[in-house]
Biopython code that builds the backbone (N, CA, C, O; Angstrom):
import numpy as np
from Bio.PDB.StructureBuilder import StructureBuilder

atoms = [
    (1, "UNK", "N", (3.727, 38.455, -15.794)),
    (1, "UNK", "CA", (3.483, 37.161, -16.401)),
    (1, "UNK", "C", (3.956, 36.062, -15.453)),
    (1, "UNK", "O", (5.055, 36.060, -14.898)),
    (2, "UNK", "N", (3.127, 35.241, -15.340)),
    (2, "UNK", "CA", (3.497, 33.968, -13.970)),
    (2, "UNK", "C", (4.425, 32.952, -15.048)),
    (2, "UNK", "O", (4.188, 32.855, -16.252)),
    (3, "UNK", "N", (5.198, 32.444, -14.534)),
    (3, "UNK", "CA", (5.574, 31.662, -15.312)),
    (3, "UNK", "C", (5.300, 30.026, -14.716)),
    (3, "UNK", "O", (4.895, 29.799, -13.576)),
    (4, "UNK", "N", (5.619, 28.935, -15.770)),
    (4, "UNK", "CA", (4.971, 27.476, -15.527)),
    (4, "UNK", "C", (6.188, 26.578, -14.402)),
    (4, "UNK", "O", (7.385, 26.473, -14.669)),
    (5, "UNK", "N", (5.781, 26.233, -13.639)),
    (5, "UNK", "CA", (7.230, 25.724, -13.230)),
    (5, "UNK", "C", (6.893, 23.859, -12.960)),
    (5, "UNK", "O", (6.046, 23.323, -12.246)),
    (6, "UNK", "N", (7.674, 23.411, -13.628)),
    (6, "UNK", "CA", (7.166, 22.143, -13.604)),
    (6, "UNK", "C", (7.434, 21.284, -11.873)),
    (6, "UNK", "O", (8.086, 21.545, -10.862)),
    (7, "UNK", "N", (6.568, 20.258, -12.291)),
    (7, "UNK", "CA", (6.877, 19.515, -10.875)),
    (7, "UNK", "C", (8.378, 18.918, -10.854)),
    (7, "UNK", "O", (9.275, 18.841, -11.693)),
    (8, "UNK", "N", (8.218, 18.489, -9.349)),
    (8, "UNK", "CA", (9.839, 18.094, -9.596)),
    (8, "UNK", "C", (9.734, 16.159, -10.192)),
    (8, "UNK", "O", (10.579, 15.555, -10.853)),
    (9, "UNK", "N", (8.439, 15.643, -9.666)),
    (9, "UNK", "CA", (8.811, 14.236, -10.582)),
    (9, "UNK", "C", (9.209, 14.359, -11.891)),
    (9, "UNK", "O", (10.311, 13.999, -12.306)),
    (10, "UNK", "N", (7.961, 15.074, -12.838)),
    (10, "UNK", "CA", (8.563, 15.252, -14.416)),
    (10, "UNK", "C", (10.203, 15.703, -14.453)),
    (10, "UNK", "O", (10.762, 15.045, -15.330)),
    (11, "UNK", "N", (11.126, 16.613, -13.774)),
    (11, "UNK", "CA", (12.245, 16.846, -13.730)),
    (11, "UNK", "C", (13.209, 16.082, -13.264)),
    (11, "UNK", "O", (14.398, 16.284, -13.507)),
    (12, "UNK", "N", (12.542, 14.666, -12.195)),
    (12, "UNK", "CA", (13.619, 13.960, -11.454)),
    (12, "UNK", "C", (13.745, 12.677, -13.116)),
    (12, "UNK", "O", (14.779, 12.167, -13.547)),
    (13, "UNK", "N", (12.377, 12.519, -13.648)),
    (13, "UNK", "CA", (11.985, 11.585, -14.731)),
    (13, "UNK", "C", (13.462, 11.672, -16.333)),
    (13, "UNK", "O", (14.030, 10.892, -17.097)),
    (14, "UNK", "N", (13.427, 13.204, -16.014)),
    (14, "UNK", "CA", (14.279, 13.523, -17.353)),
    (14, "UNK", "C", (15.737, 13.422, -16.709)),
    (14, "UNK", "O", (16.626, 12.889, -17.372)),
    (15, "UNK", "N", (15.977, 13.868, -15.563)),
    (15, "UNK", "CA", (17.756, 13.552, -14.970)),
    (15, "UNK", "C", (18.049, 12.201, -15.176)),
    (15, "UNK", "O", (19.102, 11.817, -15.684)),
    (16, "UNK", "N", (16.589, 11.015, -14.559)),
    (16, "UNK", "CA", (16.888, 9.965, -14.663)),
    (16, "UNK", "C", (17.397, 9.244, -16.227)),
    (16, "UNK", "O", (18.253, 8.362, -16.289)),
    (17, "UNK", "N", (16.744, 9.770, -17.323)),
    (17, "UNK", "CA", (17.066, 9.404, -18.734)),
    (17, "UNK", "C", (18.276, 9.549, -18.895)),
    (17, "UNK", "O", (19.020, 8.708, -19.399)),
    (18, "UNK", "N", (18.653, 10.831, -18.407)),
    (18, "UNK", "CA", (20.488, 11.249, -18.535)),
    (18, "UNK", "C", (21.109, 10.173, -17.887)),
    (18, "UNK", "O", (22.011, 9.531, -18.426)),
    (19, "UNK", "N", (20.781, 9.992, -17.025)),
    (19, "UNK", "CA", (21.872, 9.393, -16.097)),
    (19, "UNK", "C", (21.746, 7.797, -16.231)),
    (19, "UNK", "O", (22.573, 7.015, -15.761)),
    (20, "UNK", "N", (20.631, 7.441, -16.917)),
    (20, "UNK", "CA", (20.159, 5.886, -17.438)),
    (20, "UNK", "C", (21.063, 5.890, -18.968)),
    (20, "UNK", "O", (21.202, 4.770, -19.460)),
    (21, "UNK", "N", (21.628, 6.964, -19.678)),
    (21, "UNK", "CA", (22.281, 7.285, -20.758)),
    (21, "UNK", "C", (23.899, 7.042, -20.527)),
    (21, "UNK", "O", (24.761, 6.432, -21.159)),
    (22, "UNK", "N", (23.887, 7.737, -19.444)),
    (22, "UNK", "CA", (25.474, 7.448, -18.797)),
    (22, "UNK", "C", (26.143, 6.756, -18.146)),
    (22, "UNK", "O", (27.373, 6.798, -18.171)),
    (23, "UNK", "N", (25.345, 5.851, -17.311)),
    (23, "UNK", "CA", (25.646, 4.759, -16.424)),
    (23, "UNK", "C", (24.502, 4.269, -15.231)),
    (23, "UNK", "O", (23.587, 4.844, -14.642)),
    (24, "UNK", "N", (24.940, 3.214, -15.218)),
    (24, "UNK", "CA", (23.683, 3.014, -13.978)),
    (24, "UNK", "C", (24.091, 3.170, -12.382)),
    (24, "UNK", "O", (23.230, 3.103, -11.505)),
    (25, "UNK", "N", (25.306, 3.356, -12.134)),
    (25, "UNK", "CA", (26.248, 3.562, -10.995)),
    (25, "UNK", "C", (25.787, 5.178, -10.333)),
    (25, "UNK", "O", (25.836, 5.561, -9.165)),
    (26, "UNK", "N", (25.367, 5.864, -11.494)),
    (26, "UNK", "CA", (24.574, 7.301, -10.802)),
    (26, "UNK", "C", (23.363, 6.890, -9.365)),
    (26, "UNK", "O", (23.010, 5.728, -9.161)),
    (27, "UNK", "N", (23.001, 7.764, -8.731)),
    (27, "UNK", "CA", (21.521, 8.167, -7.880)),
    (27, "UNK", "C", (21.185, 9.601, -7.939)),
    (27, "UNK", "O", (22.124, 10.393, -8.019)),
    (28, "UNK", "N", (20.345, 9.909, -7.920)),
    (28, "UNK", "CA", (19.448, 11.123, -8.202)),
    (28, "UNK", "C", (19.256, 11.360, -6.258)),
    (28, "UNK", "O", (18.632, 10.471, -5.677)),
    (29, "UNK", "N", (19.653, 12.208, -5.653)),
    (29, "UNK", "CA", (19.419, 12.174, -4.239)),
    (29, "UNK", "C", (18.029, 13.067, -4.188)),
    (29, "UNK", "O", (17.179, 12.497, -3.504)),
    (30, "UNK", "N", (17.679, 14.064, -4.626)),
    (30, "UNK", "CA", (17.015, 15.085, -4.312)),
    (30, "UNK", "C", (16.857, 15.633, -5.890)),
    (30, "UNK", "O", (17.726, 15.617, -6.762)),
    (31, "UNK", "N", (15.266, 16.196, -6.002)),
    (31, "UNK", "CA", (15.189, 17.287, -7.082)),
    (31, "UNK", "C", (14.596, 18.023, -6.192)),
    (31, "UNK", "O", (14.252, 17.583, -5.096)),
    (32, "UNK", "N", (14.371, 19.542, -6.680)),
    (32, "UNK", "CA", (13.649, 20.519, -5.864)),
    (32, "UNK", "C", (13.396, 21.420, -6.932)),
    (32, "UNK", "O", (14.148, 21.666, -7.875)),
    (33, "UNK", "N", (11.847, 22.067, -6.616)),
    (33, "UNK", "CA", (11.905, 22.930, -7.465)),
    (33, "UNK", "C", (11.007, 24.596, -6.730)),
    (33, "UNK", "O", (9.967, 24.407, -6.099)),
    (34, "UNK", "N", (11.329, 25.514, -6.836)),
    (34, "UNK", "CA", (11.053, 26.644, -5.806)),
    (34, "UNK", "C", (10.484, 28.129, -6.786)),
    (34, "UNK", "O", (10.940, 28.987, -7.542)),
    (35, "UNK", "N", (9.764, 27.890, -6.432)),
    (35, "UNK", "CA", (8.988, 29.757, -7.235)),
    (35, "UNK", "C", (9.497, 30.367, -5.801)),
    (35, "UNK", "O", (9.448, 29.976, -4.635)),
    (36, "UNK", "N", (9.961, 31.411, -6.408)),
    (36, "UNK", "CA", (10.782, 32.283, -5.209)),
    (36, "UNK", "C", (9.543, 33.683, -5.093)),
    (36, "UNK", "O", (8.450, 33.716, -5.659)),
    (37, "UNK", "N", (9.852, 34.227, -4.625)),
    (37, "UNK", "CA", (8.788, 35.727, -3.960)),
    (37, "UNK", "C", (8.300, 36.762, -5.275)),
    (37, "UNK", "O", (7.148, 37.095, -5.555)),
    (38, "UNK", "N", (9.570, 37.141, -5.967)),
    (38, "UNK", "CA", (9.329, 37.937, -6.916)),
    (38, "UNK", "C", (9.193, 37.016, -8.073)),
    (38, "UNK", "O", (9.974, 37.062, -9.023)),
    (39, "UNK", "N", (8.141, 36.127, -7.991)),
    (39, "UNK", "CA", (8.043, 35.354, -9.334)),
    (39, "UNK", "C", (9.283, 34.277, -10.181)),
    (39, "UNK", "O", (9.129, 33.662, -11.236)),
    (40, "UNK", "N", (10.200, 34.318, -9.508)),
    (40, "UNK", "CA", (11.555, 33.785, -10.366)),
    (40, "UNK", "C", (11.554, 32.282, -9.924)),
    (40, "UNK", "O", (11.178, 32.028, -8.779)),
    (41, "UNK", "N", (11.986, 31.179, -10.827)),
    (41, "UNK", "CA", (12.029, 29.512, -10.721)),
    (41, "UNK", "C", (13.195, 29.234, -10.505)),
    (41, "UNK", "O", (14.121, 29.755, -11.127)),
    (42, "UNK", "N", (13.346, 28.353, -9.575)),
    (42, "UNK", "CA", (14.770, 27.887, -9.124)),
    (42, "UNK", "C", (14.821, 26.327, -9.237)),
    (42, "UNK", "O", (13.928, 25.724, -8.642)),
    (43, "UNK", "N", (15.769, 25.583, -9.937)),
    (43, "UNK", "CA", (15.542, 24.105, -9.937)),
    (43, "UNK", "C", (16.675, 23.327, -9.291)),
    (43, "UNK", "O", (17.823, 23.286, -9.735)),
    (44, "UNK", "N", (16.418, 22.968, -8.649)),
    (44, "UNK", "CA", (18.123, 22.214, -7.852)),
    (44, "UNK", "C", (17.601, 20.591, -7.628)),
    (44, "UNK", "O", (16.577, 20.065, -7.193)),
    (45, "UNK", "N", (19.179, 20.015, -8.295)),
    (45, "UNK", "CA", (19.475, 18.744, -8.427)),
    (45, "UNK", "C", (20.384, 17.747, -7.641)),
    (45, "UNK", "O", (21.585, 17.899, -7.863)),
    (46, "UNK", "N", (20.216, 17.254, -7.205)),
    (46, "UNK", "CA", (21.599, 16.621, -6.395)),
    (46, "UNK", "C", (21.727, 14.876, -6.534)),
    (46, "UNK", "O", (20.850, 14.090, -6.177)),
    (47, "UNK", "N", (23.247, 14.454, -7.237)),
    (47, "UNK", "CA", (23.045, 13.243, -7.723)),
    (47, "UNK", "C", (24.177, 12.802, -6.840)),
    (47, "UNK", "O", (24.785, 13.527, -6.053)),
    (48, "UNK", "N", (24.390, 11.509, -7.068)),
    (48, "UNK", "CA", (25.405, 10.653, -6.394)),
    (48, "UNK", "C", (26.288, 10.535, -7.516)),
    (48, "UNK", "O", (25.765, 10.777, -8.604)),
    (49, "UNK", "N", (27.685, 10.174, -7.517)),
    (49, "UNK", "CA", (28.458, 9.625, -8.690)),
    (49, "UNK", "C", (29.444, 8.549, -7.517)),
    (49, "UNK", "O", (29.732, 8.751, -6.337)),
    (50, "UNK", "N", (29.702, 7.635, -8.232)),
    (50, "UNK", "CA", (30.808, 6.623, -7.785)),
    (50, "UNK", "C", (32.334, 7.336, -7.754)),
    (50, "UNK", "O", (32.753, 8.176, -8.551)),
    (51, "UNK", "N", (33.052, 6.748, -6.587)),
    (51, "UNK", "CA", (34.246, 7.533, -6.136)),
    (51, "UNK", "C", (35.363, 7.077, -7.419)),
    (51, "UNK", "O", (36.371, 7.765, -7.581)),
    (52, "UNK", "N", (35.214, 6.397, -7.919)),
    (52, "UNK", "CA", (36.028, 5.985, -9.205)),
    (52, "UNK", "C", (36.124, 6.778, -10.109)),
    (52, "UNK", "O", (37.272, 7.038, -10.471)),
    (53, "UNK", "N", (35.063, 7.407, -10.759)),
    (53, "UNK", "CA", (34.780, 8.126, -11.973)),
    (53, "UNK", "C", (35.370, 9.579, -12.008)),
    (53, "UNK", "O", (35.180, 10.509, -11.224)),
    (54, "UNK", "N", (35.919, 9.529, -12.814)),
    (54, "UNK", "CA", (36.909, 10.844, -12.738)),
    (54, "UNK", "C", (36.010, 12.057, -13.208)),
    (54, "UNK", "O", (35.171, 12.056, -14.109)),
    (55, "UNK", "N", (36.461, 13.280, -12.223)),
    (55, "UNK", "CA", (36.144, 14.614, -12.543)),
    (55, "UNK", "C", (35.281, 15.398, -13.778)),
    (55, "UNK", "O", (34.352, 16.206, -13.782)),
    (56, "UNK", "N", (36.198, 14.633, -14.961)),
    (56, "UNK", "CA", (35.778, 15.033, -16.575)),
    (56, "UNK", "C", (34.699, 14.387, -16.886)),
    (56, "UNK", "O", (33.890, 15.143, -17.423)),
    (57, "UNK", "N", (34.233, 13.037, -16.757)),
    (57, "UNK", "CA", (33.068, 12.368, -16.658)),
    (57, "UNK", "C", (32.156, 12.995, -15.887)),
    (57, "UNK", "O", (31.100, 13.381, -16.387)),
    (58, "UNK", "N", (32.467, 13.199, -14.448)),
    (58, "UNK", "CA", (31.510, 14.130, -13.665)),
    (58, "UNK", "C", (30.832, 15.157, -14.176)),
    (58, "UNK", "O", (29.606, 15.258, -14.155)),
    (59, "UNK", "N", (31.885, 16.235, -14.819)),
    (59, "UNK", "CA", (31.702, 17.450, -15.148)),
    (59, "UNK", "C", (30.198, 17.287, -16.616)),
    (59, "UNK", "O", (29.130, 17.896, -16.682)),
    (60, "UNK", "N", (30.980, 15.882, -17.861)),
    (60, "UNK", "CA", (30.002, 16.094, -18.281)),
    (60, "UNK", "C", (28.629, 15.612, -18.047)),
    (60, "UNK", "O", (27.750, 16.292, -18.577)),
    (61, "UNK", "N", (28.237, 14.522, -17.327)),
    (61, "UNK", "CA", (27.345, 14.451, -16.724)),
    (61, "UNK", "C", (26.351, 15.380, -16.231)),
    (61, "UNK", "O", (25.133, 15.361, -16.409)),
    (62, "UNK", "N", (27.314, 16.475, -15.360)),
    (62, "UNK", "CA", (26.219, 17.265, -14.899)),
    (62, "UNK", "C", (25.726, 18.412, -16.098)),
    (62, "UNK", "O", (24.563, 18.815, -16.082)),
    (63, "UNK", "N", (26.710, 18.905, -17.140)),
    (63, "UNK", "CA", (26.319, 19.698, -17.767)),
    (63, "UNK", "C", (25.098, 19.231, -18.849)),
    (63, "UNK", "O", (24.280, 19.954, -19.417)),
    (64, "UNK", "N", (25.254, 17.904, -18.920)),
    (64, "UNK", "CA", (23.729, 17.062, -19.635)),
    (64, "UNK", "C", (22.886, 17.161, -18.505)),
    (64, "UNK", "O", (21.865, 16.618, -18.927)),
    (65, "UNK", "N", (22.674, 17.471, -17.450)),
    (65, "UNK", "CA", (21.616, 17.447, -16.882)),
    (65, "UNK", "C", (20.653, 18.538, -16.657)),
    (65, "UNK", "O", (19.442, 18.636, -16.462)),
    (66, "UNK", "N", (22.257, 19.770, -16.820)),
    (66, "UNK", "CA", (21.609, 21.094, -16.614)),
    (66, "UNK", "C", (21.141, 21.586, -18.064)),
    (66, "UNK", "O", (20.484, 22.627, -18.071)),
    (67, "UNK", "N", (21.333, 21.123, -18.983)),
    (67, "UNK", "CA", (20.507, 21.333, -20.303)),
    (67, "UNK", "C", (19.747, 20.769, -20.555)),
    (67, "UNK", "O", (18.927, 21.076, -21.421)),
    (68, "UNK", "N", (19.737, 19.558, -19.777)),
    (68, "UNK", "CA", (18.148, 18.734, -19.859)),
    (68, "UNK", "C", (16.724, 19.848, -19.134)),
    (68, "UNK", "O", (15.623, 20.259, -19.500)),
    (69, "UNK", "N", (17.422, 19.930, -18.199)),
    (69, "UNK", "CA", (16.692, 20.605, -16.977)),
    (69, "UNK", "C", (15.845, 21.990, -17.781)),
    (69, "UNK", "O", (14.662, 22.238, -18.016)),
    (70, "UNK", "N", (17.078, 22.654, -18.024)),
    (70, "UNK", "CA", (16.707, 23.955, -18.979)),
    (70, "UNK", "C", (15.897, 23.544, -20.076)),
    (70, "UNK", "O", (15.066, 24.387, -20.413)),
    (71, "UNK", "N", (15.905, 22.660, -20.618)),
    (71, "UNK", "CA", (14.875, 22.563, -21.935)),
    (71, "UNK", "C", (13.357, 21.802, -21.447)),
    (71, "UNK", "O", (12.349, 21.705, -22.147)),
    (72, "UNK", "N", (13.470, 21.502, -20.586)),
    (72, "UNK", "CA", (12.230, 21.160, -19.722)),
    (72, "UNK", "C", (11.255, 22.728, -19.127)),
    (72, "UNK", "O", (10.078, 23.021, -19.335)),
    (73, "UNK", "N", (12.292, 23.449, -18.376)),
    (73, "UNK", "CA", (12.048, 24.606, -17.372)),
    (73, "UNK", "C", (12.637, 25.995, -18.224)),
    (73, "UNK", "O", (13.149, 26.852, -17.505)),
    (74, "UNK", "N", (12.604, 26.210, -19.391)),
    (74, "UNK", "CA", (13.190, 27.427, -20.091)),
    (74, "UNK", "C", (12.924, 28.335, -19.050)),
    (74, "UNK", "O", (14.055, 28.614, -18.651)),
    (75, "UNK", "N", (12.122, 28.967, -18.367)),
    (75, "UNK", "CA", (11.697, 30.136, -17.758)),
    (75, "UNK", "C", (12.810, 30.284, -16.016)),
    (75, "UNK", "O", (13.257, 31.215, -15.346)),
    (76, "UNK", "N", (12.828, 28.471, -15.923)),
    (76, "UNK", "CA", (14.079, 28.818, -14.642)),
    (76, "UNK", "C", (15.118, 29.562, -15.091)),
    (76, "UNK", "O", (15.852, 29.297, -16.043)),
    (77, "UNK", "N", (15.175, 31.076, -13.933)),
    (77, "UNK", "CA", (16.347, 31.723, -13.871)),
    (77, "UNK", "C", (17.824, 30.945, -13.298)),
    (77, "UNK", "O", (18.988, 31.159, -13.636)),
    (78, "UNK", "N", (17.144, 29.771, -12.100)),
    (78, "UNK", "CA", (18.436, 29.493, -12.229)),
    (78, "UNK", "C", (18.533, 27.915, -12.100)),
    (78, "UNK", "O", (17.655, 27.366, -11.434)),
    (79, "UNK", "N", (19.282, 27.327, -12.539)),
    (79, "UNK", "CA", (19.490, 25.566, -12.239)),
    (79, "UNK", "C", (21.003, 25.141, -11.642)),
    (79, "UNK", "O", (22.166, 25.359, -11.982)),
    (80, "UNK", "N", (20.294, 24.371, -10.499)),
    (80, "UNK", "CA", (21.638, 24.251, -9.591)),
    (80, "UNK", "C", (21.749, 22.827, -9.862)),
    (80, "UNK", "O", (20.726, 22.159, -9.710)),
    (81, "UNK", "N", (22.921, 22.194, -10.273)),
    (81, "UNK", "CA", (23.089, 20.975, -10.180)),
    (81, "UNK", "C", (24.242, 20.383, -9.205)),
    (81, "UNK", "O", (25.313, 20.685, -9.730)),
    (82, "UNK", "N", (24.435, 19.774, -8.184)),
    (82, "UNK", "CA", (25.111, 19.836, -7.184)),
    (82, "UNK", "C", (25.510, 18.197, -7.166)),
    (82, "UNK", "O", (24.539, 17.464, -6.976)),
    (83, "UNK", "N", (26.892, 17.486, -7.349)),
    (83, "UNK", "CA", (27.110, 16.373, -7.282)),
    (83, "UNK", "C", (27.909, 15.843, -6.255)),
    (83, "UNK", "O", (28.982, 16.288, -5.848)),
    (84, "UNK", "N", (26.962, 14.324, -5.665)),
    (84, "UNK", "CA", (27.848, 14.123, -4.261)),
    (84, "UNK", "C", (28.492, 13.090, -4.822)),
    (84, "UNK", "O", (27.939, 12.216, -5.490)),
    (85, "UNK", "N", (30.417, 13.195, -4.414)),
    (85, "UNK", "CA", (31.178, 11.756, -5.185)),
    (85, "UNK", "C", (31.029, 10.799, -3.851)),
    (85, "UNK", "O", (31.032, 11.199, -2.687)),
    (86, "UNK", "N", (30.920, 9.662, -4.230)),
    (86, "UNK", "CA", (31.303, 8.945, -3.301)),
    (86, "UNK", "C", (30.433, 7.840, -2.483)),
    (86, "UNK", "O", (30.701, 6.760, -1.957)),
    (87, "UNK", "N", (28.953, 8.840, -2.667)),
    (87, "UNK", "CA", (27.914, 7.793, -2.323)),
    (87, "UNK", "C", (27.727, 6.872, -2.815)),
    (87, "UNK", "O", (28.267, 6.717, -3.911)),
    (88, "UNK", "N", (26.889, 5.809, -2.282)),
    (88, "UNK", "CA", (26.621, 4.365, -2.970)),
    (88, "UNK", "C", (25.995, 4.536, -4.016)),
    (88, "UNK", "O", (25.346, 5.582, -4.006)),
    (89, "UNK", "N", (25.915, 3.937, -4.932)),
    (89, "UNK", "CA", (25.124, 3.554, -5.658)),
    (89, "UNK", "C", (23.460, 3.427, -5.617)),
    (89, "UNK", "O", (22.620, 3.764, -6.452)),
    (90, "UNK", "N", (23.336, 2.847, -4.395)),
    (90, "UNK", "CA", (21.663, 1.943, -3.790)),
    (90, "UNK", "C", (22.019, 2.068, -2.537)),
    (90, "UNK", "O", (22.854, 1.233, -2.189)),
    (91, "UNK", "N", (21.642, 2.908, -1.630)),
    (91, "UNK", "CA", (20.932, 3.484, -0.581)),
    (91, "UNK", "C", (20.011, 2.341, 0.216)),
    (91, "UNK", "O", (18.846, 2.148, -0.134)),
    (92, "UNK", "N", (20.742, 1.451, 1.533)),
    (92, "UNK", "CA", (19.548, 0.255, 2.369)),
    (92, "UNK", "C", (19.020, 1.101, 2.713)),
    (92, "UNK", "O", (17.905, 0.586, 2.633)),
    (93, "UNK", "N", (18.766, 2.380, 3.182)),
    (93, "UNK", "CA", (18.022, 2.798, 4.004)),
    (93, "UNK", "C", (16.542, 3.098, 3.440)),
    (93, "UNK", "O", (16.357, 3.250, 2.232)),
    (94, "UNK", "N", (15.784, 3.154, 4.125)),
    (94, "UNK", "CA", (14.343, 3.801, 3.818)),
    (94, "UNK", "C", (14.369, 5.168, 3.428)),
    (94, "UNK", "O", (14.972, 6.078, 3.997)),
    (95, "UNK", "N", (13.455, 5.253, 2.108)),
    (95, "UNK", "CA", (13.265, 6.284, 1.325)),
    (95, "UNK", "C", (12.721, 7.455, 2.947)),
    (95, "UNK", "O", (12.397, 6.806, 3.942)),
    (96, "UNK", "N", (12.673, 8.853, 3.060)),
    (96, "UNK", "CA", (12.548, 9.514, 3.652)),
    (96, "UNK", "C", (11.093, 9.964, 3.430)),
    (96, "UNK", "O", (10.595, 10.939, 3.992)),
    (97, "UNK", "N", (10.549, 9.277, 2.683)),
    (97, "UNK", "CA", (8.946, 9.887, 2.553)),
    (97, "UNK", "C", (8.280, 8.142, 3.134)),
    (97, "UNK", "O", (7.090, 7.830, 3.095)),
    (98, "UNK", "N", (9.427, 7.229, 3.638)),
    (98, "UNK", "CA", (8.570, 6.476, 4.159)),
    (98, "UNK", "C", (8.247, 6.194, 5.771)),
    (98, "UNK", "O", (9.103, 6.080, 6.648)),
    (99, "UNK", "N", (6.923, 6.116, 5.931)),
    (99, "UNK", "CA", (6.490, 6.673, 7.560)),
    (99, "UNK", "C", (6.270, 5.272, 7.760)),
    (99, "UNK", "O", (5.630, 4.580, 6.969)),
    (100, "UNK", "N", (7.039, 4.660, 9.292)),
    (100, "UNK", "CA", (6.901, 3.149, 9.666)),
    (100, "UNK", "C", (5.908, 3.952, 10.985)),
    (100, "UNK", "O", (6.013, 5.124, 11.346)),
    (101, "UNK", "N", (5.014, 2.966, 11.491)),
    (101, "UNK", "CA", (4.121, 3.195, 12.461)),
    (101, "UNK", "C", (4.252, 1.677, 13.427)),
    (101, "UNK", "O", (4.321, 0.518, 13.018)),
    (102, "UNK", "N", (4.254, 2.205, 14.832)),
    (102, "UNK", "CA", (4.894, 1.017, 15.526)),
    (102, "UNK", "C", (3.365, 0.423, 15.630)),
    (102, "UNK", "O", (2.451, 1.246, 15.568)),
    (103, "UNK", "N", (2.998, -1.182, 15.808)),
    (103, "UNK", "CA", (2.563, -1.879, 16.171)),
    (103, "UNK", "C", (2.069, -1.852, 18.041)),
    (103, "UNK", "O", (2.819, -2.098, 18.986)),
    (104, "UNK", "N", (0.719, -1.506, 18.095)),
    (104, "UNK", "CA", (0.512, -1.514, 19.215)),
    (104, "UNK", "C", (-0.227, -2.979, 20.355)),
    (104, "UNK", "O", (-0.792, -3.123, 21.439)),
    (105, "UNK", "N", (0.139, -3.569, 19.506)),
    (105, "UNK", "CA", (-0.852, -5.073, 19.911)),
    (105, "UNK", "C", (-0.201, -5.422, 20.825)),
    (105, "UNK", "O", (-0.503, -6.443, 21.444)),
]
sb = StructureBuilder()
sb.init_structure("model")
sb.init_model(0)
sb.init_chain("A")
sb.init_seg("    ")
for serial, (resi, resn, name, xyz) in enumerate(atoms, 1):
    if name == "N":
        sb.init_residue(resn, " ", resi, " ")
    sb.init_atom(name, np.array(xyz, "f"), 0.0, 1.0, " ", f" {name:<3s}", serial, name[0])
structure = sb.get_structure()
């Protein structure tokens, strides 16, 4: 039986609700989502949290995300949620899916 594995926007869409629930000081760095060889779904998350916010806040944060995740993806065997402390908030840099092309005039 194949199972459904959702995209990762619909999955980055529902972290974002969580984390629009909990504060706006979160970032969502990365979703990923991977059908592995023998059929099995893997979903991995990686958010930012502010260096202020203590551990216990952290902790529940991520565990709302990984039950978000799961009730989205029931069939993922596994959901990785991985939190970086410390990053900014809002990121100057250019998104990584954006391609600048030099000017040849």
């Amino acid at each position: 039986m194949t199972a459904v594995l959702l995209d990762a926007p619909t999955i980055r869409e529902a972290v974002a609700e969580v984390l629009c629930e909990e504060s706006e000081t979160h970032r969502i760095l990365d979703v990923t989502t991977r059908r592995l060889h023998d059929d099995r779904l893997v979903v991995m998350v990686t958010v930012s949290f502010p260096p202020d916010l203590l551990f216990g806040e952290v902790a529940l944060v991520l565990r709302e995300i990984d039950e978000r995740v799961r009730e989205l993806a029931p069939a993922a065997e596994r959901v990785c949620v991985e939190a970086r402390i410390g990053l900014p908030a809002r990121d100057s840099r250019p998104a990584t899916e954006t391609i600048v092309l030099a000017s040849s005039d």
